[in-house]
C-alpha positions as CSV (number, residue, x, y, z in Angstrom):
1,X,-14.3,-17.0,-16.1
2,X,-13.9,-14.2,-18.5
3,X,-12.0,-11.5,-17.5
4,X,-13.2,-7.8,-18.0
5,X,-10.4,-5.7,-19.6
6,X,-9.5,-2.2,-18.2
7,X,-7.8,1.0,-19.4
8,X,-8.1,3.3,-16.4
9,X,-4.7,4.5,-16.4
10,X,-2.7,6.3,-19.1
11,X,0.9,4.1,-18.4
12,X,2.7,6.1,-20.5
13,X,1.9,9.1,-18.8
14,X,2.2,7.9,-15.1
15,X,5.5,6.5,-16.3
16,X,6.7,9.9,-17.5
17,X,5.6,11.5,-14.1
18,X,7.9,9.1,-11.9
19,X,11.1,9.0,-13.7
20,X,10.3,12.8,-13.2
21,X,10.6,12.5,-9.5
22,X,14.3,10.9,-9.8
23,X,16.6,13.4,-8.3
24,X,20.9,13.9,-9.2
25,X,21.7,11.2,-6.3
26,X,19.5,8.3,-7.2
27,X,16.5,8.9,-4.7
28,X,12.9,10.0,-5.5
29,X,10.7,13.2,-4.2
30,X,7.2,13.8,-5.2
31,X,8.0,17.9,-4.8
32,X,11.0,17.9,-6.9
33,X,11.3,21.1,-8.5
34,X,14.7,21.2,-10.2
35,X,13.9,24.9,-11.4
36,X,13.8,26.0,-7.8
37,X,16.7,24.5,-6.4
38,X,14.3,21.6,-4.4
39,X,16.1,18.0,-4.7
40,X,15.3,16.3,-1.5
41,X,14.7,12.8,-2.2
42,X,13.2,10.8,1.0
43,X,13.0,6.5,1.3
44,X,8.9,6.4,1.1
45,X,9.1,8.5,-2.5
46,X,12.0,6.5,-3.6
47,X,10.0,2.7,-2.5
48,X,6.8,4.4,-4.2
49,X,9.2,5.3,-7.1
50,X,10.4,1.9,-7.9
51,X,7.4,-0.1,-6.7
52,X,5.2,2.4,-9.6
53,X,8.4,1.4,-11.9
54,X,8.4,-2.4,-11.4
55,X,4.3,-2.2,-12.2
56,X,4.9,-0.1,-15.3
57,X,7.9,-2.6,-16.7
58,X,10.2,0.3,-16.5
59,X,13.5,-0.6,-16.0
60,X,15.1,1.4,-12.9
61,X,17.8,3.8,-13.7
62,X,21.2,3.5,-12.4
63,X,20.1,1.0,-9.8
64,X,23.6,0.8,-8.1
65,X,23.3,4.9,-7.8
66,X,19.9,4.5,-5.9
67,X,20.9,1.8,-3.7
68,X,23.8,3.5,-2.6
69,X,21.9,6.7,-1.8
70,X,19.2,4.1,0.1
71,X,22.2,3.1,2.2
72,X,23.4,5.9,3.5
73,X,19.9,6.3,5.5
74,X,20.7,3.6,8.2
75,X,22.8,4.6,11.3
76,X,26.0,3.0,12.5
77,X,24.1,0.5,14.6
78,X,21.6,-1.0,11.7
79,X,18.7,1.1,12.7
80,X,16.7,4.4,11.0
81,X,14.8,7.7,12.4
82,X,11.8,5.8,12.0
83,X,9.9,2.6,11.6
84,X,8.7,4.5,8.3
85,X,12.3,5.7,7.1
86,X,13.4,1.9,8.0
87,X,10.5,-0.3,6.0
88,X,11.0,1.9,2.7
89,X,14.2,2.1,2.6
90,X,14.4,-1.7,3.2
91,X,12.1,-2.8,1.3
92,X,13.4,-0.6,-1.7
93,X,16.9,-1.9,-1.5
94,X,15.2,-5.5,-1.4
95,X,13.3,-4.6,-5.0
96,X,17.0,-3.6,-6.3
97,X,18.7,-6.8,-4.9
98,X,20.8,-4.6,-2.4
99,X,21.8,-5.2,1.2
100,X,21.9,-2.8,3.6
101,X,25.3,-2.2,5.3
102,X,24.4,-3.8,8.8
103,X,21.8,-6.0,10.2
104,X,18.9,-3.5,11.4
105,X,17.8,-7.1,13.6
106,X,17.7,-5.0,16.9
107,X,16.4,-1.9,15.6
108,X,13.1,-4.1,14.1
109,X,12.2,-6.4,17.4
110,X,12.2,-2.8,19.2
111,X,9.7,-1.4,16.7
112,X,8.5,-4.7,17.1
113,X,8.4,-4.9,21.1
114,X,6.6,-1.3,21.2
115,X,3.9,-2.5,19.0
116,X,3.3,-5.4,21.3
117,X,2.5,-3.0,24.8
118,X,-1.0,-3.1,25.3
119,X,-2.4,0.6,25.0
120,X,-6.7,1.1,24.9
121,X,-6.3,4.2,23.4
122,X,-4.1,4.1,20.8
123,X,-4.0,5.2,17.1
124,X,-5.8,1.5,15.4
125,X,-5.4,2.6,11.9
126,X,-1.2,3.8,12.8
127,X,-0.5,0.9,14.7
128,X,-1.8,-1.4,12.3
129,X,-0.1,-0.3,9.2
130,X,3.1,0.3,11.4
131,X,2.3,-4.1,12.6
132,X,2.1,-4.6,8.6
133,X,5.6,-2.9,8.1
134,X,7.2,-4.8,11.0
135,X,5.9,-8.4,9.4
136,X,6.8,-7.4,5.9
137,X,10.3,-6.4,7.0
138,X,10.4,-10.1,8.9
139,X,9.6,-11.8,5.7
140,X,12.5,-9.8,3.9
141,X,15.6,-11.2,6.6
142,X,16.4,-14.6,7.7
143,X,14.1,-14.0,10.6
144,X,10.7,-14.5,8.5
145,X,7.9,-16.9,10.2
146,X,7.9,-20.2,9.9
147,X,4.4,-21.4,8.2
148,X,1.9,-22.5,10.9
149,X,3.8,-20.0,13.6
150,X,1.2,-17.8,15.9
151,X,0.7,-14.5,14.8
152,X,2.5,-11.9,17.2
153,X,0.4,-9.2,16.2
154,X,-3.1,-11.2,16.3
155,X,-4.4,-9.8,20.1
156,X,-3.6,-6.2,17.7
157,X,-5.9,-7.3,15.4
158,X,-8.2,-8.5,17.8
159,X,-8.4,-5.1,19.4
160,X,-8.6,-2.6,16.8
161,X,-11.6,-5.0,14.7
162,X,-14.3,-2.8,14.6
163,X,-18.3,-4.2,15.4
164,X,-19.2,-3.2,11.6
165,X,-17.2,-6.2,10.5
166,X,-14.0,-3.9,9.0
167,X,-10.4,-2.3,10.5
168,X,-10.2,-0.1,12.8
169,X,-12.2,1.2,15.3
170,X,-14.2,3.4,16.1
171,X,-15.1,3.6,12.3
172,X,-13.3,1.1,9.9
173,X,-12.4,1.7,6.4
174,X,-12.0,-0.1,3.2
175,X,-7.6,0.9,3.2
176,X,-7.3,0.1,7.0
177,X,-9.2,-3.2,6.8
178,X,-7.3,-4.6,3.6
179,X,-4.0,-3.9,5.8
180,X,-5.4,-5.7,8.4
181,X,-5.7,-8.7,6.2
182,X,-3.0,-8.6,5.2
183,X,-1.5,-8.8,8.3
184,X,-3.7,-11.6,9.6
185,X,-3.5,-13.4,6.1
186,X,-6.9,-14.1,4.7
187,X,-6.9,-17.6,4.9
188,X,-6.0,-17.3,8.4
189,X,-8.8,-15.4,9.3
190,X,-11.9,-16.6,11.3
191,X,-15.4,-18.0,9.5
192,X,-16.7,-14.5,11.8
193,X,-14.4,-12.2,10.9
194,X,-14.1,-13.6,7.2
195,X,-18.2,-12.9,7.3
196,X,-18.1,-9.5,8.8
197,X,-15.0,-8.6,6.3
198,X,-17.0,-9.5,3.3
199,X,-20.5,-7.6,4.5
200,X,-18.2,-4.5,5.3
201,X,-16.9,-4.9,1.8
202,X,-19.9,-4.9,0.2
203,X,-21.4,-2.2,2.0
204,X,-18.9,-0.6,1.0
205,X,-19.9,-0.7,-2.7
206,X,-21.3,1.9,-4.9
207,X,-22.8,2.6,-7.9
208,X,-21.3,5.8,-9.4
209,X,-18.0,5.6,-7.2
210,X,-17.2,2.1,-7.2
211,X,-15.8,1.8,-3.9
212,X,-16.6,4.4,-1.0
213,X,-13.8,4.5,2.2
214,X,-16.5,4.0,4.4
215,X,-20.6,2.6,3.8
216,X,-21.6,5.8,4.7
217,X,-19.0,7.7,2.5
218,X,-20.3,10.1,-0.1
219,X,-16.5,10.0,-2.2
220,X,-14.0,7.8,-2.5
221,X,-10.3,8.1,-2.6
222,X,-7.3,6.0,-3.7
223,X,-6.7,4.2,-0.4
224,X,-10.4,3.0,-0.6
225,X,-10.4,1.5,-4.2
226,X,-6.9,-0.3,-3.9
227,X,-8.0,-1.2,-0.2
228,X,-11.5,-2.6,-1.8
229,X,-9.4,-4.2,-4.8
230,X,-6.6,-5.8,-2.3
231,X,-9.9,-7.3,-0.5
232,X,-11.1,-8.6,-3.2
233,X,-7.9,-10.3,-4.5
234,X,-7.6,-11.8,-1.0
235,X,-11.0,-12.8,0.1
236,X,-11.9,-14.2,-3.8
237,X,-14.5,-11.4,-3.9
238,X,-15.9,-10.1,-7.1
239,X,-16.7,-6.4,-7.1
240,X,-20.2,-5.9,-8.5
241,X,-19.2,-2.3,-10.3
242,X,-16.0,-3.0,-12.1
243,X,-16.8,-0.4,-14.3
244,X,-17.1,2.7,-11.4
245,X,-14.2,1.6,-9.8
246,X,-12.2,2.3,-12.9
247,X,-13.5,5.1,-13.6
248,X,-12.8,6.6,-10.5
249,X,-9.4,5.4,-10.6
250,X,-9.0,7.2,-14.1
251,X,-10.3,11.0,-12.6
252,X,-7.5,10.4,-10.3
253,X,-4.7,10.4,-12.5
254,X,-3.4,14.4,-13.2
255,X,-2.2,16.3,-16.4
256,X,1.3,15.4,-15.2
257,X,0.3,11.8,-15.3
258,X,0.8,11.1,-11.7
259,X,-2.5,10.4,-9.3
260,X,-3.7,12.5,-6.5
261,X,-5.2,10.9,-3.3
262,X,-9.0,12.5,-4.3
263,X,-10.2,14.4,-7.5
264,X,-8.4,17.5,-8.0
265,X,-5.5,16.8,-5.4
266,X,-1.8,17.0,-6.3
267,X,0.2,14.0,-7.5
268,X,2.5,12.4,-5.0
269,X,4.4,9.1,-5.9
270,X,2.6,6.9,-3.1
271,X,-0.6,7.8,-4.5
272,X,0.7,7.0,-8.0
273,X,1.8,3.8,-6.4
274,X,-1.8,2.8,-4.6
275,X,-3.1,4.0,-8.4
276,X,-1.3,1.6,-10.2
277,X,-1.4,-1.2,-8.1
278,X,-5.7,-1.0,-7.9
279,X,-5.7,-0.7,-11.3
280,X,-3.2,-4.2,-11.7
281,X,-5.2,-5.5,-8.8
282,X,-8.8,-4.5,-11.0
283,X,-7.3,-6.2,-14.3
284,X,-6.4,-9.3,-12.8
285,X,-9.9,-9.8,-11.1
286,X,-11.9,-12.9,-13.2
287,X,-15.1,-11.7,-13.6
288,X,-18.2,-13.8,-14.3
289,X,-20.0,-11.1,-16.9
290,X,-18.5,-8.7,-19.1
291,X,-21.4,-6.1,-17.9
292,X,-22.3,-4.6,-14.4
293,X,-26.0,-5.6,-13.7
């Protein structure tokens, strides 16, 4: 297959924006504004930070510096003020080769335990990203599942799947479902749901935006094109505007060279992140034609 070759992103630029983000003690913030006194680095800029770093090539600055800062966030008994405080600053000391000071074993299988209760009228789209982070954390300690093991979180899944074939209900969306796959693993999934997952996709599609968040979306934003992308990558899908998507990708990206979540929004290092990785995800996707029909 011939594969169609992208510049959406100015990498310079974006990398410029990140290493802007790097406060005095190592950690990142997408609001730091050194001329106003504001240095208040938190764990989900500084794993964004890194994450847009390792996709750039850039080489981390003063890794030790960061990882120390990273480890200063867990409590005396392994644990965090959140599930969210707890999977970024894991997973970023994992990227720099770090452990953290104490096993945060308990604290996880209590995230893990709460996730498990049975609740009709929960947040789908919260407590499937919040699954995801649990099973990412698993596959980071000596407690990671064994191939071929049931997956704890698969009545979740069942649950939150929406009739329209996508995650979550009521209303699925291209982000939601890709972390749904992701927690299911695509091969795992069903010859149904595989079906349904693929017609949602492509429903999804469009035109002049590439990817929509939803089939009866009018915009896009960047959670839909790296969900749409991520889909792709894992169902062997090939998107059928390549072309749109990058574009769209490329309106996102600010004069400061950072992305915003929509046209016109503010740069923030997660979106930067989601940015970077769609456009990776889009120029790694073996296409079949060099132009969009």
């Amino acid at each position: 297959m011939t594969r169609l070759p992208t510049a959406c992103l100015d990498r310079e630029a974006a990398g410029r924006y990140v290493l802007g983000r790097r406060t005095p003690s190592g950690g990142y913030s997408f609001y730091r504004t050194p001329e106003w006194g504001v240095e208040e680095p938190n764990a989900p800029d500084t794993l964004a930070a890194l994450e847009c770093l390792h996709l750039l090539d850039i080489p981390v600055p003063e890794p030790e510096l960061t990882g120390s800062w990273l480890r200063t966030l867990q409590d005396g008994r392994g644990g965090y003020p959140t599930l969210t405080i707890g999977w970024a600053t894991l997973r970023a000391l994992a990227l720099l080769g770090i452990a953290p000071d104490r096993s945060p074993g308990s604290w996880l299988a209590e995230h893990e335990e709460a996730l498990l209760r049975t609740d009709r009228n929960r947040d789908w789209q919260g407590a499937l990203r919040e699954a995801l982070h649990v099973a990412e954390l698993h596959r980071l300690g000596p407690s990671a599942q064994v191939d071929g093991a049931p997956n704890p979180f698969s009545a979740l899944l069942d649950e939150a799947r929406d009739p329209l074939g996508g995650w979550a209900r009521p209303g699925p969306d291209l982000e939601t479902t890709a972390v749904a796959v992701s927690l299911a693993g695509a091969s795992q999934l069903s010859r149904e749901a595989r079906s349904g997952t693929e017609a949602f996709f492509r429903h999804c599609e469009d035109h002049v935006l590439g990817l929509r968040l939803q089939p009866d979306a009018g915009a896009t934003w960047v959670g839909a094109l790296w969900g749409g992308l991520a889909l792709a990558e894992g169902l062997r899908l090939v998107p059928s505007f390549p072309g749109a998507v990058c574009e769209s990708l490329a309106v996102l990206q600010r004069a400061d060279g950072g992305l915003g979540a929509r046209h016109f929004a503010i740069s923030t290092l997660r979106d930067t992140w989601r940015g970077l990785d769609a456009a990776q995800l889009l120029d790694h996707l073996p296409f079949e034609r060099l132009q969009e029909d």
